[in-house]
N, CA, C and O atoms as a MOPAC input file, in Angstrom:
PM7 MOZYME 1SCF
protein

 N     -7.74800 1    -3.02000 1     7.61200 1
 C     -8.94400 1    -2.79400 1     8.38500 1
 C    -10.15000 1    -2.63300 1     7.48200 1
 O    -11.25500 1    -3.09500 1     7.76600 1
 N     -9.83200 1    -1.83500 1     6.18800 1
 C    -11.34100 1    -1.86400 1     5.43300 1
 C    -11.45300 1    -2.87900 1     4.34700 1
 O    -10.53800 1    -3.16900 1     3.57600 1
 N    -12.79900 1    -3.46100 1     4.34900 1
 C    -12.75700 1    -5.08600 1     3.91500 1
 C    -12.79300 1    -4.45300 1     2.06300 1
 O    -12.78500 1    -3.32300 1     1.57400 1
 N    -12.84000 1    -6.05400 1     1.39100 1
 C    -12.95700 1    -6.56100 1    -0.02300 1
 C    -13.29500 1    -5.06500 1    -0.45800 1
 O    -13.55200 1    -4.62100 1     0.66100 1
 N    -13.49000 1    -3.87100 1    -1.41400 1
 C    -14.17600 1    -3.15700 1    -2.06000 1
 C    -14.34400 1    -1.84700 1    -1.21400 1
 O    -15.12200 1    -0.96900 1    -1.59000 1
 N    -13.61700 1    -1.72900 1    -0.08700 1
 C    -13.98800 1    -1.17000 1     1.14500 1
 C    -12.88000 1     0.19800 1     0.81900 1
 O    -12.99800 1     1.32500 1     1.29900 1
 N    -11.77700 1    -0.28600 1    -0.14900 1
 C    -10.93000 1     0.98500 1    -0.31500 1
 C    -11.10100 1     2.33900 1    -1.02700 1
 O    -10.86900 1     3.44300 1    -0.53300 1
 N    -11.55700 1     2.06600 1    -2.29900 1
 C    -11.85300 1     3.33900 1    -3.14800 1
 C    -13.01800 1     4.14100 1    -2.70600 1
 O    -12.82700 1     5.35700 1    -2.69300 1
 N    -14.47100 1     3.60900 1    -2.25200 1
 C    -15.07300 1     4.85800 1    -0.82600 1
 C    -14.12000 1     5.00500 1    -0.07800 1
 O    -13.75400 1     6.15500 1    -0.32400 1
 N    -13.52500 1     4.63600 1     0.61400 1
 C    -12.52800 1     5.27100 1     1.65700 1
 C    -12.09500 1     6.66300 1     0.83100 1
 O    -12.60300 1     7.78400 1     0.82900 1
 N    -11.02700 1     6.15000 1     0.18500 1
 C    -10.37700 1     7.02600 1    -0.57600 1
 C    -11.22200 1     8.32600 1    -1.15700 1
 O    -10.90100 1     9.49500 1    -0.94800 1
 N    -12.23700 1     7.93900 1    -1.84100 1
 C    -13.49800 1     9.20400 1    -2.39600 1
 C    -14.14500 1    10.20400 1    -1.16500 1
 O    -14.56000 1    11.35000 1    -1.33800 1
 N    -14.11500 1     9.50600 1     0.02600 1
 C    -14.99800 1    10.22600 1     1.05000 1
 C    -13.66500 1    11.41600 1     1.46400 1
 O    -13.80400 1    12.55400 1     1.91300 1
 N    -12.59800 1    10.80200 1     1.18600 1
 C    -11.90000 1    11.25900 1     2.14500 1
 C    -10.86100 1    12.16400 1     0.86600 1
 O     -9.88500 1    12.82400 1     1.22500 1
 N    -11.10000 1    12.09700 1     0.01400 1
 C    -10.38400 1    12.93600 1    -0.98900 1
 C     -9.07600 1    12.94700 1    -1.08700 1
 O     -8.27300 1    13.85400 1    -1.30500 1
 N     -8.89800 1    11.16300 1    -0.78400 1
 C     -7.77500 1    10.63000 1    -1.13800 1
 C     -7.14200 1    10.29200 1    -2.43900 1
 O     -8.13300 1    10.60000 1    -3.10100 1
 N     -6.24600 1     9.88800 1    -3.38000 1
 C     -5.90400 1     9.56200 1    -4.31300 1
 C     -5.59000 1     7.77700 1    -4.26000 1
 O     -4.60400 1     7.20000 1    -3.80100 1
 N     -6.68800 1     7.26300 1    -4.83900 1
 C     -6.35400 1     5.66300 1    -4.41700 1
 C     -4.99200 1     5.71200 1    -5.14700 1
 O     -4.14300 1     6.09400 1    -4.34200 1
 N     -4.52400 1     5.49900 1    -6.22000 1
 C     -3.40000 1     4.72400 1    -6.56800 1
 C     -2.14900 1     4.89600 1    -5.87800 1
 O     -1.15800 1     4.17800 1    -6.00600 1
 N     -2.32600 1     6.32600 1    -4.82900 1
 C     -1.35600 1     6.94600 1    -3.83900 1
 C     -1.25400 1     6.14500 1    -2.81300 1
 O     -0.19600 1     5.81600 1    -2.27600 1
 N     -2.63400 1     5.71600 1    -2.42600 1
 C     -2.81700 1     4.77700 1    -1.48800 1
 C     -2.36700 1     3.61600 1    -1.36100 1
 O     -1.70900 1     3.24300 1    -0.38900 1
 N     -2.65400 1     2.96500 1    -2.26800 1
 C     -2.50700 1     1.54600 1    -2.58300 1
 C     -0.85900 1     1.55600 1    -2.89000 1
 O     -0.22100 1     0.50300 1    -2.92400 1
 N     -0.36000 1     2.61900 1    -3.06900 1
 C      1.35700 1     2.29900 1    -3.43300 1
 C      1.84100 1     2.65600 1    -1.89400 1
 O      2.80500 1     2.09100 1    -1.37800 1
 N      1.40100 1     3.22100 1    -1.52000 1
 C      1.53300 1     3.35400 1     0.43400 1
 C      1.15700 1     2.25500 1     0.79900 1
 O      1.90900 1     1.86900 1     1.69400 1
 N      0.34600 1     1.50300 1     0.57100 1
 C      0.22600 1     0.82200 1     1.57400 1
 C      1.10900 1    -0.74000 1     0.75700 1
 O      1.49300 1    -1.62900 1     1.51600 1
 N      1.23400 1    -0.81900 1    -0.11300 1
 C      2.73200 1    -1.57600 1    -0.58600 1
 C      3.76500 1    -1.40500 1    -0.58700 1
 O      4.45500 1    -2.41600 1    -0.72000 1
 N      4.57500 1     0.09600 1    -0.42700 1
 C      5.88700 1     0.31000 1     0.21600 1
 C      6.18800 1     0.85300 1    -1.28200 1
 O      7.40900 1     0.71500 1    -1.36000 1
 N      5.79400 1     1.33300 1    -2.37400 1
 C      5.79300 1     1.69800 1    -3.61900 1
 C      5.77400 1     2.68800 1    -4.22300 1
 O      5.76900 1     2.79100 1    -5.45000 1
 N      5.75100 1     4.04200 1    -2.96400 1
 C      5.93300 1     5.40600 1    -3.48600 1
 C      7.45400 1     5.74900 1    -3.79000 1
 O      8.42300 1     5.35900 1    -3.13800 1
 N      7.46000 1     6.45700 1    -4.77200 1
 C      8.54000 1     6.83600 1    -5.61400 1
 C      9.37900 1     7.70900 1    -4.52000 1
 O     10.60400 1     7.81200 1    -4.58100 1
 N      8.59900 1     8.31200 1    -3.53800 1
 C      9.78900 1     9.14900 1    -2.83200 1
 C      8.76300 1     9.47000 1    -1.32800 1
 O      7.54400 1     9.34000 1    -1.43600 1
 N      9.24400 1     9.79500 1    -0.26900 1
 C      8.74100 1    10.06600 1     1.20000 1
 C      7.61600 1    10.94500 1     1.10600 1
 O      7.81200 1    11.99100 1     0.48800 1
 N      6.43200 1    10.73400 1     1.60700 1
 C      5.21800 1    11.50000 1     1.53900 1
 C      4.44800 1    11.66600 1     2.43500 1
 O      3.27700 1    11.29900 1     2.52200 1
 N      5.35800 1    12.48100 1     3.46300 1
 C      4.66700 1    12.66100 1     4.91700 1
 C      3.64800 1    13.23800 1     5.28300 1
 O      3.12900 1    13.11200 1     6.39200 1
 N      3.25900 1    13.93100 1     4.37900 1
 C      1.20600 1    14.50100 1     3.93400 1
 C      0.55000 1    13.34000 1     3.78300 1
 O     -0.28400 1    13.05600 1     4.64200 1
 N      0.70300 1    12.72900 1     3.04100 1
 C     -0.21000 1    11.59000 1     2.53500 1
 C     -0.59000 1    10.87700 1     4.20700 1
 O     -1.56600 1    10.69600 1     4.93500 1
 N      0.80600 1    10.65800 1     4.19500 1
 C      0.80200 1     9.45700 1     5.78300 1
 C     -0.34200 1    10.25900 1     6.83900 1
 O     -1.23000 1     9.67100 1     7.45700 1
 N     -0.01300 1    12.10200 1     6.88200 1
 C     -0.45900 1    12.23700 1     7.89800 1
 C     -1.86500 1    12.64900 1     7.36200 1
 O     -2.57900 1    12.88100 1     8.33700 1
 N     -2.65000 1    12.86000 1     5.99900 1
 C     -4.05100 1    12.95600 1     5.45600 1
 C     -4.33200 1    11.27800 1     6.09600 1
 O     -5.35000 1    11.15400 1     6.77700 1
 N     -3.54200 1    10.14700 1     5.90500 1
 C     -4.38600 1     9.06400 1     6.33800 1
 C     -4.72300 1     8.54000 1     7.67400 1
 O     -5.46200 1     7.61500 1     8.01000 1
 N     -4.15400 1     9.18200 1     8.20500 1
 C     -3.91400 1     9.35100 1     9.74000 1
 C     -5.24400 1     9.92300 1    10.71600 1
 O     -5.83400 1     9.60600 1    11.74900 1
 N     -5.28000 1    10.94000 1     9.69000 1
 C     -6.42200 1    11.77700 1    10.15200 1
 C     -7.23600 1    11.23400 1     9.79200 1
 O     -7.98200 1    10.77900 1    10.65900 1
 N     -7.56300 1    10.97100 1     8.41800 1
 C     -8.63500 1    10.06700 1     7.74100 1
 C     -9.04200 1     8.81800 1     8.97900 1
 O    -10.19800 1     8.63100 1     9.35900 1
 N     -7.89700 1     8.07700 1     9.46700 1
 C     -8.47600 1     7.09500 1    10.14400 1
 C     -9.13400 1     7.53600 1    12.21500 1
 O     -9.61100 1     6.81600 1    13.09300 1
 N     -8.87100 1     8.66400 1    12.16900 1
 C     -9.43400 1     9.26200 1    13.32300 1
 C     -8.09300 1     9.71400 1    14.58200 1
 O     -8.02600 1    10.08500 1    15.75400 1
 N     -7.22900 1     9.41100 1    13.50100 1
 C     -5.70200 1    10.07700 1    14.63700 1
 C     -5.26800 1    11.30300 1    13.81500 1
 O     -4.71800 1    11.47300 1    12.72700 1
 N     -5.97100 1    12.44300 1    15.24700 1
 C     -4.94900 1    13.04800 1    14.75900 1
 C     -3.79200 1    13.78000 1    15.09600 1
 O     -3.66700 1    14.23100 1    16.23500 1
 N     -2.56600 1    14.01600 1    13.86000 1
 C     -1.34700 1    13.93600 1    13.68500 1
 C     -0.75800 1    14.90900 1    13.49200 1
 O     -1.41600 1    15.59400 1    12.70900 1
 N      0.65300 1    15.65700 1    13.92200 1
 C      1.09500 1    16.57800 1    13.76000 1
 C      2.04300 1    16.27200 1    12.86500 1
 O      2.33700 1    15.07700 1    12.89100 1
 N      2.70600 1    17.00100 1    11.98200 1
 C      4.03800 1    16.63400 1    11.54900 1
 C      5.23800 1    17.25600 1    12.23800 1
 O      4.87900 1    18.35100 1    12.67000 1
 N      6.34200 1    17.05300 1    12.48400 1
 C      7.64300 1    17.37300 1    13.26200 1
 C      8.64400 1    17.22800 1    12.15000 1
 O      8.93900 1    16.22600 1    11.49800 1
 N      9.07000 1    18.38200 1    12.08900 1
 C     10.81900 1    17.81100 1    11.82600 1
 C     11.91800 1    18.39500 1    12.54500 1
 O     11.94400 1    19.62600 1    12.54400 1
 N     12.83200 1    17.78900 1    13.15900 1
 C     13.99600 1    17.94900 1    14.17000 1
 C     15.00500 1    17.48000 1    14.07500 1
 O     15.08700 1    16.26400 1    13.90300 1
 N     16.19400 1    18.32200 1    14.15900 1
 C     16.40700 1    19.59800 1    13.92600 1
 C     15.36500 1    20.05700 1    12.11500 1
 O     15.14300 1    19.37700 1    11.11300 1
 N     15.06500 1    21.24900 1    12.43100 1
 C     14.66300 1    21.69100 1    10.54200 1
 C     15.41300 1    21.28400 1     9.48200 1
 O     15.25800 1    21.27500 1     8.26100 1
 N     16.04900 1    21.03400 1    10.05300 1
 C     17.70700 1    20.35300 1     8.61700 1
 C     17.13600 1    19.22700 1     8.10000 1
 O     16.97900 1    18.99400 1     6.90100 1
 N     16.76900 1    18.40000 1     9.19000 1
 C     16.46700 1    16.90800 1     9.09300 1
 C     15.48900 1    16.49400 1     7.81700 1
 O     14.44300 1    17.07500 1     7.52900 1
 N     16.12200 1    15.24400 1     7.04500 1
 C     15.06500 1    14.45900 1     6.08200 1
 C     13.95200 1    13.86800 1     6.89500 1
 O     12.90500 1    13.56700 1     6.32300 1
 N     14.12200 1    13.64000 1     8.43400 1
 C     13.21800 1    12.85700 1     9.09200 1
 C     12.07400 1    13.31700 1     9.34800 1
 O     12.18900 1    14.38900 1     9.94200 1
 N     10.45300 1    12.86500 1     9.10000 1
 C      9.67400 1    13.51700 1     9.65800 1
 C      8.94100 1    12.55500 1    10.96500 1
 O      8.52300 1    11.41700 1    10.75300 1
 N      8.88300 1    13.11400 1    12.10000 1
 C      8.18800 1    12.41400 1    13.27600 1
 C      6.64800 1    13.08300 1    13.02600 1
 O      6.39600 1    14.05800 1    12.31700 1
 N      5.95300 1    12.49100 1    13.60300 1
 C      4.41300 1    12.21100 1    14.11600 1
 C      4.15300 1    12.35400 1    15.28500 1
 O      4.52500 1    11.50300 1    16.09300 1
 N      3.35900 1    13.60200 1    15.72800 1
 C      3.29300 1    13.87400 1    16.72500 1
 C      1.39800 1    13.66800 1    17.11300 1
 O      0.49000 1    14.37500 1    16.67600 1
 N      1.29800 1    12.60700 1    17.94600 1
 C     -0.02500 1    12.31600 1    18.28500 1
 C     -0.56200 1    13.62700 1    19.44100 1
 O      0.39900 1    14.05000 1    20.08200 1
 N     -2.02700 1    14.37700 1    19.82800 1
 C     -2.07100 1    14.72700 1    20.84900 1
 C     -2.17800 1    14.68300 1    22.50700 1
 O     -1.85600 1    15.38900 1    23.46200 1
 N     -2.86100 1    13.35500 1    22.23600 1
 C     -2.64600 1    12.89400 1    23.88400 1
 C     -2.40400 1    11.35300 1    23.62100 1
 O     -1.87600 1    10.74200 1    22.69100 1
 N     -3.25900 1    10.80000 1    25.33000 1
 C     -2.56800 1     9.06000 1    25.22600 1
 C     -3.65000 1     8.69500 1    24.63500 1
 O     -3.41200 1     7.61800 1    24.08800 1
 N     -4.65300 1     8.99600 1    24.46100 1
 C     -6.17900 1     8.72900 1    23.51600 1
 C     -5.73700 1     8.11900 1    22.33100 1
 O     -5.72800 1     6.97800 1    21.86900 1
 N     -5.28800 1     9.50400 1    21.90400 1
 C     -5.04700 1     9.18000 1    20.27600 1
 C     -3.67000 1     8.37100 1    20.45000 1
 O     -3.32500 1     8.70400 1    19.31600 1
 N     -2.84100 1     7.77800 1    20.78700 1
 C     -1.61300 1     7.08300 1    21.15600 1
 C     -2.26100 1     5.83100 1    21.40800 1
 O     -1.61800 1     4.83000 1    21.09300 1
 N     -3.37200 1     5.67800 1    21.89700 1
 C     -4.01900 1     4.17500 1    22.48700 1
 C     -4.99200 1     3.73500 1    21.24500 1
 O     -5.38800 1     2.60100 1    20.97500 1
 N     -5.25300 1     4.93400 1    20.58700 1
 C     -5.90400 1     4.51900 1    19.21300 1
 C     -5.30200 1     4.22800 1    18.14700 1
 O     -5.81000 1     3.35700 1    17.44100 1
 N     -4.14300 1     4.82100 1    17.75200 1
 C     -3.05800 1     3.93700 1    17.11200 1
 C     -2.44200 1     2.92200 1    17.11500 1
 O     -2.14500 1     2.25400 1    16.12500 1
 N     -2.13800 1     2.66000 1    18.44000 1
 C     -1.22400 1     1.49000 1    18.92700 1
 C     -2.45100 1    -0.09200 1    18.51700 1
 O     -2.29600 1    -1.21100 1    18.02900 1
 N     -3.34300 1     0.53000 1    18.94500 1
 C     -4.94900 1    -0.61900 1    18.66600 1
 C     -5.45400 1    -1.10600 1    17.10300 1
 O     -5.82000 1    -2.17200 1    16.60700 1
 N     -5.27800 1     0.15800 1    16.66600 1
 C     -5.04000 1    -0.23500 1    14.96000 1
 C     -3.96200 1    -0.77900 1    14.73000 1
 O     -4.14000 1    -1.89600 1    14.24500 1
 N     -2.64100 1    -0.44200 1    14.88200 1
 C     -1.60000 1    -0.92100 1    14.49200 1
 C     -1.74200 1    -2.37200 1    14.75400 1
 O     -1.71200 1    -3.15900 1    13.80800 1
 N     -1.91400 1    -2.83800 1    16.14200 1
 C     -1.79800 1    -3.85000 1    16.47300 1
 C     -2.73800 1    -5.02100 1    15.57100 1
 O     -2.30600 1    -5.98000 1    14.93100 1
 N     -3.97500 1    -4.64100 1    15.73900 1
 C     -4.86000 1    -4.81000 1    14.42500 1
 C     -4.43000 1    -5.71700 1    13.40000 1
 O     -4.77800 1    -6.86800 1    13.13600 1
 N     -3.13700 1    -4.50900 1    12.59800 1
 C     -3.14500 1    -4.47000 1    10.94200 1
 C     -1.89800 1    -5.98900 1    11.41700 1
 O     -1.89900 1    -6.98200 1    10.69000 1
 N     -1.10500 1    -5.93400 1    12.46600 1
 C     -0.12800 1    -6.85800 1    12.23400 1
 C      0.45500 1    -7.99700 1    13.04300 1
 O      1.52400 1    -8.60000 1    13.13100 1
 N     -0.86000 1    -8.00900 1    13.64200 1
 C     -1.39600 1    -9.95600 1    14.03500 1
 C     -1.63800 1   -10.42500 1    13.56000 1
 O     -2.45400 1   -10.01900 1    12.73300 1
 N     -1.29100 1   -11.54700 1    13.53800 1
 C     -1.60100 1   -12.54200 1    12.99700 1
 C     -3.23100 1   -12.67300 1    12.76000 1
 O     -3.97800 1   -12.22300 1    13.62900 1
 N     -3.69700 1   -13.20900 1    11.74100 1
 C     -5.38200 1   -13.68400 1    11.44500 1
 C     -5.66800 1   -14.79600 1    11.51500 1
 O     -4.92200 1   -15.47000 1    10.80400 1
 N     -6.75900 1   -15.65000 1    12.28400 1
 C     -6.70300 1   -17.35100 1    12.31300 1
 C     -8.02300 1   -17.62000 1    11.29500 1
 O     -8.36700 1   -18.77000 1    11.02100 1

């Protein structure tokens, strides 16, 4: 979604760690980083709860607050992984 040069302001405004970023968003982090996911989450205007269930669990779910923020995700998502002509 953010164009040519459009990442590292992102990252600075938002007191992100680009190289964290950029390995997130290539599938390249060394280990699960469900802060990061949910700092970018928020960063992009959803915001996100973290869940884990049962507490035992390695899994972490994402808990959106209403269908707002659920209709604003689903719209980005959809976005990032259509096709471009």
């Amino acid at each position: 979604m953010l164009g040519s040069g459009e990442l590292k302001p992102f990252c600075e405004t938002h007191q992100l760690t680009y190289t964290n970023i950029v390995n997130l968003k290539n599938g390249k982090l060394k280990r699960e980083e469900p802060r990061l996911v949910q700092r970018v989450l928020v960063s992009l205007g959803i915001p996100a709860q973290q869940l884990r269930f049962p507490l035992t669990s390695k899994t972490t779910w994402f808990v959106l607050p209403d269908a707002e923020a659920l209709a604003s995700f689903q719209a980005q998502l959809h976005f990032l992984v259509s096709p471009k002509l």
